[in-house]
KEKE-3310 file (N, C-alpha, C; in steps of 0.2 Angstrom, whole numbers, plus 5000, padded with zeros to 4 digits):
npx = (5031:5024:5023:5010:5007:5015:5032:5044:5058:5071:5082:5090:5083:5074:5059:5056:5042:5037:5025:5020:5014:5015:5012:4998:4997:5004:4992:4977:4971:4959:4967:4980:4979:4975:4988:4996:4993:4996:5010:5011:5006:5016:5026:5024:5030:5046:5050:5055:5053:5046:5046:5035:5036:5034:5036:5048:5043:5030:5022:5010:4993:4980:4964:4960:4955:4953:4950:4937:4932:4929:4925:4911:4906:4904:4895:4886:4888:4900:4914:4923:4936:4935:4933:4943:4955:4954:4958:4971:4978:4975:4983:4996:4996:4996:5002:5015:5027:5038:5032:5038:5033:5040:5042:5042:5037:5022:5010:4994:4976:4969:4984:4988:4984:4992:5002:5001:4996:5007:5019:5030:5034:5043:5050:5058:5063:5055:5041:5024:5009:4992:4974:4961:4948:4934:4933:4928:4914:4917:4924:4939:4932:4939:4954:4952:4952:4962:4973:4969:4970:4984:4989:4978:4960:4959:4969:4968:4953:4958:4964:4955:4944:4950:4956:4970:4987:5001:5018:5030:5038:5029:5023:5031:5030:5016:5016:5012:5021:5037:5051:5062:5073:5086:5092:5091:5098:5094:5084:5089:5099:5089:5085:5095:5098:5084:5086:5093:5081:5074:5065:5055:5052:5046:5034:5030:5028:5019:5008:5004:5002:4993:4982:4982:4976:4963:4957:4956:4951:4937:4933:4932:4919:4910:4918:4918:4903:4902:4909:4903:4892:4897:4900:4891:4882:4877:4880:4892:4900:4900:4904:4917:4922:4918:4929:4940:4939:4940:4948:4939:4936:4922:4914:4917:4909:4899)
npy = (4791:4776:4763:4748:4744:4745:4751:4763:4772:4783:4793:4806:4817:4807:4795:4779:4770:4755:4744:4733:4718:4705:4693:4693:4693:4705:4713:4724:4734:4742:4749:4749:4759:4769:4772:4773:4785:4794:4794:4799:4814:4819:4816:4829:4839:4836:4828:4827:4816:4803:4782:4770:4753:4734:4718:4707:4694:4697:4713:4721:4715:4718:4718:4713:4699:4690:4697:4703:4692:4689:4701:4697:4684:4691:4701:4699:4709:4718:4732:4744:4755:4762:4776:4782:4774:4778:4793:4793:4786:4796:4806:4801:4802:4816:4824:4834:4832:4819:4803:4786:4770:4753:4739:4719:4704:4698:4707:4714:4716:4728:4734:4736:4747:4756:4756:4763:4774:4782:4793:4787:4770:4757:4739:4724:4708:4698:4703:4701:4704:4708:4708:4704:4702:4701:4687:4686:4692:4707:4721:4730:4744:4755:4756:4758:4771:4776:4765:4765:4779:4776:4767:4765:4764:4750:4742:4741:4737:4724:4719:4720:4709:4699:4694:4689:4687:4696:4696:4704:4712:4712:4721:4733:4735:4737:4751:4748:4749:4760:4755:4740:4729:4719:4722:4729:4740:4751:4758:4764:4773:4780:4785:4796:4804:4808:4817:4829:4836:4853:4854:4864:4867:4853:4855:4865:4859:4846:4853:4862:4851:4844:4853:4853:4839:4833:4822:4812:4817:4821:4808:4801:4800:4793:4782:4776:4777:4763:4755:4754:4749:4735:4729:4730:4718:4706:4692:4692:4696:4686:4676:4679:4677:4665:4660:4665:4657:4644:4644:4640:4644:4655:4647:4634:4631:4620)
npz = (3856:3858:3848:3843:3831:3823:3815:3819:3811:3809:3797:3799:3787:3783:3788:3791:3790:3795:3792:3805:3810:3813:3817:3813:3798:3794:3792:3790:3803:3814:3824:3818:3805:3811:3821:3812:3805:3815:3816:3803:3806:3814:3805:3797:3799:3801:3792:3775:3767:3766:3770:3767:3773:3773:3781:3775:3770:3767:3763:3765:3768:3766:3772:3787:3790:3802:3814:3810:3809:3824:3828:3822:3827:3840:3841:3828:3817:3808:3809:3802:3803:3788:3781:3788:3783:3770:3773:3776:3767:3758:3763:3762:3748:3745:3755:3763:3761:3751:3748:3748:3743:3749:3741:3750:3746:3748:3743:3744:3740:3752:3755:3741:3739:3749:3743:3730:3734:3738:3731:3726:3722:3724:3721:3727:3722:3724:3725:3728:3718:3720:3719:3730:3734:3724:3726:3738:3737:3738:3732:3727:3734:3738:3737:3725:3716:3720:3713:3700:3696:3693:3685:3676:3669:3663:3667:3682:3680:3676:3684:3699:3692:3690:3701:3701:3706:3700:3695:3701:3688:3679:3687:3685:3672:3668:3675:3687:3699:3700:3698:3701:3712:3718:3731:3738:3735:3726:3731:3741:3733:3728:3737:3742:3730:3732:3746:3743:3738:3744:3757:3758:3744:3741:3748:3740:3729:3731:3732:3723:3714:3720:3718:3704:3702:3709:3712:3718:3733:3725:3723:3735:3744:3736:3735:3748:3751:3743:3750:3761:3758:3751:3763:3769:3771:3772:3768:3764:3774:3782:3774:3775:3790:3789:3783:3786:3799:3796:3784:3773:3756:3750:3741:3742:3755:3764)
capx = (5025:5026:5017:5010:5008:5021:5041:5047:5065:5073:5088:5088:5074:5070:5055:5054:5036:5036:5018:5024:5009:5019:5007:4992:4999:5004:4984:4974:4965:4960:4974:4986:4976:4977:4995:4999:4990:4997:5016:5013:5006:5024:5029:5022:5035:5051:5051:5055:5055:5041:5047:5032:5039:5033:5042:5053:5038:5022:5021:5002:4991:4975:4960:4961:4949:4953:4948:4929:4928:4929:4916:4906:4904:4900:4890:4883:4890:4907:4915:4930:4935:4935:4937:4949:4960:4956:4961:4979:4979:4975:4988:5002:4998:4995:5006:5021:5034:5038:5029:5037:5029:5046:5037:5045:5035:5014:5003:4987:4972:4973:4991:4989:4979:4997:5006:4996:4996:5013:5021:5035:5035:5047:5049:5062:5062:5050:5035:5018:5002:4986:4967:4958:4941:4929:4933:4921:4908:4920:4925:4942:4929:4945:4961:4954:4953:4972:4975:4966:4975:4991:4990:4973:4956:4959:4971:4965:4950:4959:4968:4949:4940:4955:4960:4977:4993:5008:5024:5035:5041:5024:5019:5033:5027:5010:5018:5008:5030:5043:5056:5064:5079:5086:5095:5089:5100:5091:5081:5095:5103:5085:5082:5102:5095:5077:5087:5094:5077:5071:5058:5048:5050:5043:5029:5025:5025:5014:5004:5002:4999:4984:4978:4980:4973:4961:4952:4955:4948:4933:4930:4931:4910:4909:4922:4916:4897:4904:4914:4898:4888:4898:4902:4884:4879:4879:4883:4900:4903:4898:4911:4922:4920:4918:4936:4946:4938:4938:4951:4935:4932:4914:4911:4919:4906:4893)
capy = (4787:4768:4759:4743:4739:4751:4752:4768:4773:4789:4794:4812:4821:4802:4794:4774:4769:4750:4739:4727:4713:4698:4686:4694:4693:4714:4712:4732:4734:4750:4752:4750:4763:4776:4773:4775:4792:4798:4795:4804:4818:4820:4818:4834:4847:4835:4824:4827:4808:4795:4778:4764:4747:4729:4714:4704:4691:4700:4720:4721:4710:4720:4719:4710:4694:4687:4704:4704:4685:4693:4703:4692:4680:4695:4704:4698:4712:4719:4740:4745:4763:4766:4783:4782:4772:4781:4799:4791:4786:4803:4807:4796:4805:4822:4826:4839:4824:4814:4796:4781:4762:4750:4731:4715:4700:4700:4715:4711:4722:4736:4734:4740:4756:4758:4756:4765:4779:4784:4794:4782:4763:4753:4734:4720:4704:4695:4706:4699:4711:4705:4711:4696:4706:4698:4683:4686:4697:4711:4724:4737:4751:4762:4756:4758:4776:4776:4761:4768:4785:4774:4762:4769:4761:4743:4736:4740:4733:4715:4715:4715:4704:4690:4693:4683:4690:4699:4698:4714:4711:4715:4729:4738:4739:4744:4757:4752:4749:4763:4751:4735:4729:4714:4722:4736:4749:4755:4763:4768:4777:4787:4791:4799:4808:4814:4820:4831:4841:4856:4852:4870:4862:4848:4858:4868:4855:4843:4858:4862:4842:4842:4856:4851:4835:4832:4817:4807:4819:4820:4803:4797:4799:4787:4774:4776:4773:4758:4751:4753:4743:4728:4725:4729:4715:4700:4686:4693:4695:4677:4673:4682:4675:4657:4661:4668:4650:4639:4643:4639:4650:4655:4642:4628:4631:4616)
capz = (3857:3858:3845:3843:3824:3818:3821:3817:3811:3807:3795:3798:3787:3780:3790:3787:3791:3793:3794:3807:3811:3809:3820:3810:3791:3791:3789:3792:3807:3814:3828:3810:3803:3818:3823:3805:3804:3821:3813:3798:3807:3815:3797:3790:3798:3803:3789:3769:3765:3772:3766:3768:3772:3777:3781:3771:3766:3764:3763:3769:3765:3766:3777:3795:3790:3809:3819:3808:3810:3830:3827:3820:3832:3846:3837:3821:3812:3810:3806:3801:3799:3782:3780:3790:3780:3764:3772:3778:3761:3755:3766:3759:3740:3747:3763:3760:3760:3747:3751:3745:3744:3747:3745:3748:3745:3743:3744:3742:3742:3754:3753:3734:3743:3752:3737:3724:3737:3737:3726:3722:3723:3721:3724:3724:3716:3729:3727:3719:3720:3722:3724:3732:3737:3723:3730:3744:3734:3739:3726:3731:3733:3739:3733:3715:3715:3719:3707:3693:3696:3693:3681:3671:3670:3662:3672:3688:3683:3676:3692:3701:3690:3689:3708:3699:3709:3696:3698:3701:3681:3676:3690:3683:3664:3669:3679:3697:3701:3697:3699:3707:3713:3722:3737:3743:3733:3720:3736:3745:3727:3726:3746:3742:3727:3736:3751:3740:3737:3749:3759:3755:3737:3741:3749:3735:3723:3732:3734:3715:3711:3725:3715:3698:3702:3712:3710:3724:3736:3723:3723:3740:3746:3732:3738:3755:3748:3739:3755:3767:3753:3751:3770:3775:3768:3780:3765:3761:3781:3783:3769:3779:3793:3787:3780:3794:3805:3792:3779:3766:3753:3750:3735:3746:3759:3763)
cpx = (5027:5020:5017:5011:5011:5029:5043:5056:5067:5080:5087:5082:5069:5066:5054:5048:5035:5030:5022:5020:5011:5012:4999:4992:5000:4996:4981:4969:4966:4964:4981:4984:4978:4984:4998:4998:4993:5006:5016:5011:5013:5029:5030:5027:5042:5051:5050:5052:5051:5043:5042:5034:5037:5037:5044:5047:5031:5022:5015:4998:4982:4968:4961:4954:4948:4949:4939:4928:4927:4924:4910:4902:4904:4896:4883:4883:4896:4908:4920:4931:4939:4939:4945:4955:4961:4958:4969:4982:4981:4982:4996:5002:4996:5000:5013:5029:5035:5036:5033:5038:5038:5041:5042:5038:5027:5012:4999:4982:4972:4979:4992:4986:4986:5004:5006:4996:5000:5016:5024:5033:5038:5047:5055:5059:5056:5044:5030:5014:4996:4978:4963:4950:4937:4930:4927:4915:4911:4922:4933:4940:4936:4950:4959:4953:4960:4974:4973:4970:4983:4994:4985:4970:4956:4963:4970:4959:4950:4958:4964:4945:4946:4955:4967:4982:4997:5012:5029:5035:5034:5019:5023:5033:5023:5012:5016:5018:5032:5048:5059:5068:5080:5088:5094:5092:5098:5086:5086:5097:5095:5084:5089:5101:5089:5078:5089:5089:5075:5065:5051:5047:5046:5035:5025:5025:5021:5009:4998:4999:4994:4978:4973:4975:4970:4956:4952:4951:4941:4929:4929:4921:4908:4914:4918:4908:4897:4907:4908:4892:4890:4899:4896:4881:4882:4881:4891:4902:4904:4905:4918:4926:4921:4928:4940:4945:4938:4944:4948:4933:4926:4912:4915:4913:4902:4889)
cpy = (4780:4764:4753:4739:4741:4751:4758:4769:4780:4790:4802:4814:4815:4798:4785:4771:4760:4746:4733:4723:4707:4692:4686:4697:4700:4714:4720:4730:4741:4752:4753:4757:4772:4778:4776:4785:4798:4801:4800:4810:4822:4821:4824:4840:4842:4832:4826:4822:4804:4790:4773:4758:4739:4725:4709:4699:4695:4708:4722:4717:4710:4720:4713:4705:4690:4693:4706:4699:4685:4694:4700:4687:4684:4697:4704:4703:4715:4727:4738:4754:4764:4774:4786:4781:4775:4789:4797:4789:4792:4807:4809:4801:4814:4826:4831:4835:4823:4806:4790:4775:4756:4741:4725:4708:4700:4708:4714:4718:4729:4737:4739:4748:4758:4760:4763:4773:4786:4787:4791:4776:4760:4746:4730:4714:4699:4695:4704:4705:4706:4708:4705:4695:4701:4689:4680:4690:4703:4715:4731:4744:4757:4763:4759:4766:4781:4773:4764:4775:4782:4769:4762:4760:4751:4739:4736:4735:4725:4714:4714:4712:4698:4688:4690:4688:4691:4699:4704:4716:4714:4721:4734:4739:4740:4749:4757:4749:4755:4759:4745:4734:4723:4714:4726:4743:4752:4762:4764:4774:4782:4791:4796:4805:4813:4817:4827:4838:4845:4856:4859:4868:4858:4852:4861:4865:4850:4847:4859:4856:4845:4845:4855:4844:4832:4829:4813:4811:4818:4815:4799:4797:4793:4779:4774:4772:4767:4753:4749:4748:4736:4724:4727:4724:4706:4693:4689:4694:4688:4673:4672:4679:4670:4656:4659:4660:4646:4637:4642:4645:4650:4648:4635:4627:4624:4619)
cpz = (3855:3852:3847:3837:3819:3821:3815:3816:3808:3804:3793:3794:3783:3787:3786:3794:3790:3798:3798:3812:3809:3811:3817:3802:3790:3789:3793:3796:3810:3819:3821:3808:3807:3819:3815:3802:3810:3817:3808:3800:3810:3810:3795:3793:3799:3797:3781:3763:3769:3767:3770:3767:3777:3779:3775:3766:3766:3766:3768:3764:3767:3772:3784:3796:3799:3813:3813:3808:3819:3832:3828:3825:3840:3846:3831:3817:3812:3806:3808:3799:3792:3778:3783:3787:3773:3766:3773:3771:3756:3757:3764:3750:3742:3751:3760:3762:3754:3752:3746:3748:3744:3748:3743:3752:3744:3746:3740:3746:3746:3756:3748:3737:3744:3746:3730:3728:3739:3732:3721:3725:3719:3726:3724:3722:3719:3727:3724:3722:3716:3723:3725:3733:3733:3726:3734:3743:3737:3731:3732:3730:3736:3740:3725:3713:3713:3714:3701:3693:3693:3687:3675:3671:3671:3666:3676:3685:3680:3682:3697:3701:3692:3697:3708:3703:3701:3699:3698:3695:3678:3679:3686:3676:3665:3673:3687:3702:3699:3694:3702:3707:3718:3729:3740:3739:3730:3725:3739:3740:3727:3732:3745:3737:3730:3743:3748:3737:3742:3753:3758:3749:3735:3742:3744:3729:3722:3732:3728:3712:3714:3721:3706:3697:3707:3714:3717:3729:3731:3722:3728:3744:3741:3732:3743:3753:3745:3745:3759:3762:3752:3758:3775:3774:3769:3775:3765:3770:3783:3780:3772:3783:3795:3788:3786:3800:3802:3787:3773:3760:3752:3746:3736:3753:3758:3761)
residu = (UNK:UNK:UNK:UNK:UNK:UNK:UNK:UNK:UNK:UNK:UNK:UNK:UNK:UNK:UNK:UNK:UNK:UNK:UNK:UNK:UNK:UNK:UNK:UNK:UNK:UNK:UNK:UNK:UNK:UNK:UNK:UNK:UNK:UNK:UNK:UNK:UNK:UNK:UNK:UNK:UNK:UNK:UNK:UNK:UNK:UNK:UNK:UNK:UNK:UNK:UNK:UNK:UNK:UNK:UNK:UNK:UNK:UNK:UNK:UNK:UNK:UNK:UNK:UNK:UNK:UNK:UNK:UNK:UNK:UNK:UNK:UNK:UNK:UNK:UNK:UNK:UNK:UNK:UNK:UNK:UNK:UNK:UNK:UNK:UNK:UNK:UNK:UNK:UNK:UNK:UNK:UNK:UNK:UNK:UNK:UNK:UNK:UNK:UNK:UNK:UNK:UNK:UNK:UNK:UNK:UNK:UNK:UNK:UNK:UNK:UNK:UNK:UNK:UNK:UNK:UNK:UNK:UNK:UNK:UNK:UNK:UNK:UNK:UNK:UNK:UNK:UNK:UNK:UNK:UNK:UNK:UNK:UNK:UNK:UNK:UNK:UNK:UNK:UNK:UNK:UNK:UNK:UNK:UNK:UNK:UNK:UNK:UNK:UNK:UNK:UNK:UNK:UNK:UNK:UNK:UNK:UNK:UNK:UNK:UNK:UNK:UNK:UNK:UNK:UNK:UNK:UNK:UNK:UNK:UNK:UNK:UNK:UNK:UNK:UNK:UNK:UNK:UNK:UNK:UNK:UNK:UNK:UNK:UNK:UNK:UNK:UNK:UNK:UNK:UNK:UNK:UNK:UNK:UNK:UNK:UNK:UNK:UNK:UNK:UNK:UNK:UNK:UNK:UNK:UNK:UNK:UNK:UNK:UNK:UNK:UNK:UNK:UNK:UNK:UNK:UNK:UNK:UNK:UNK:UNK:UNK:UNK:UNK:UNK:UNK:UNK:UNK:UNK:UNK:UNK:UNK:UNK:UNK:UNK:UNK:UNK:UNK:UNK:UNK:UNK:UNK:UNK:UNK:UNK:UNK:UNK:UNK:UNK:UNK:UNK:UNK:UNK:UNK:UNK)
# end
């Protein structure tokens, strides 16, 4: 299949998955979403090893404020599949692969979903993390499921009160990193390692996790209910909106 927001590569039973929306900041729209979902379905019998990777300056960079400021001005109101994005997520921390997040440079908001999603994450020396949502009277109704999974309650919710970017050095103490590296090896040296395990292994020990812990799926009706809440809500669209045409943040508005 030919994508468009995706470029696939393959190193026998590794799968690297790279978000590749250069002229629209690696920013999620729902063709990203879809194609990303289509790949990993190809994933789940050829592939041991999904490796998720952006470009050199920005990883992903969350939602597609250009493609609802679109909307907007057709419409007067703007969707996004949702659900959608949080089962591709569920996907990424569930799937009978191993998933891991490789980020170089930002990843902001649903970036962090991407991140937070994966088994493993690792970074190099570039990478900030960011949640930008309250910003615009948003909140990451369904990255924080995954993030709090990952990092536990408080720092996720610094990370979306302050909205401040971290650098790699302090994602990898609170743990939402495994590791970082300056040149790439340190992910070469594990995907050499995780080739190494059987993929019916893999299988049944994603299987056991999903089991033992099953909170993401239990908490998705309440992300979702929480996603439809803040972006039904024609101010924070507006903001949006304003942004993506203006550059203004809300509290710079006339």
């Amino acid at each position: 299949m030919t994508y468009e927001t995706i470029r696939i590569r393959r190193q026998e039973a590794v799968y690297f998955i790279q978000i590749y929306r250069p002229a629209a900041n690696n920013t999620i729209n729902d063709l990203l979403i879809a194609e990303i979902r289509h790949a990993l379905r190809e994933c789940e019998e050829a592939a041991s090893i999904v490796v998720v990777e952006g470009l050199p300056e920005v990883f992903c960079f969350g939602a597609d404020f250009q493609d609802i400021h679109e909307q907007m001005t057709t419409a007067d109101t703007a969707s996004g599949d949702a659900e959608a994005l949080y089962d591709l997520w569920l996907h990424l921390a569930s799937g009978p692969f191993i998933s891991v997040a490789y980020v170089r440079g930002k990843a902001n908001a649903g970036g962090i979903g991407f991140v937070t999603a994966c088994d493993i994450a690792m970074a190099d020396e570039t990478a900030l993390f960011s949640l930008s949502e309250m910003l615009f009277g948003l909140y990451p109704a369904c990255v924080l499921p995954f993030l709090t999974r990952r990092v536990g309650f408080q720092r996720a919710h610094y990370l979306t009160l302050t909205t401040q970017p971290i650098t790699v050095r302090q994602a990898v103490e609170w743990g939402l990193i495994d590791a970082c590296d300056s040149d790439g090896q340190a992910l070469r040296k594990l995907l050499l390692r995780l080739r190494r395990i059987s993929k019916p292994a893999i299988v049944r020990y994603k299987r056991y996790m999903n089991e033992l812990y099953a909170s993401l799926g239990q908490f998705k009706q309440t992300a979702l209910s929480g996603n439809r809440e803040i972006f039904s809500d024609y101010g924070n669209l507006q903001a949006i909106s304003r942004f993506a045409a203006t550059g203004q943040f809300p509290w710079e508005a006339d």
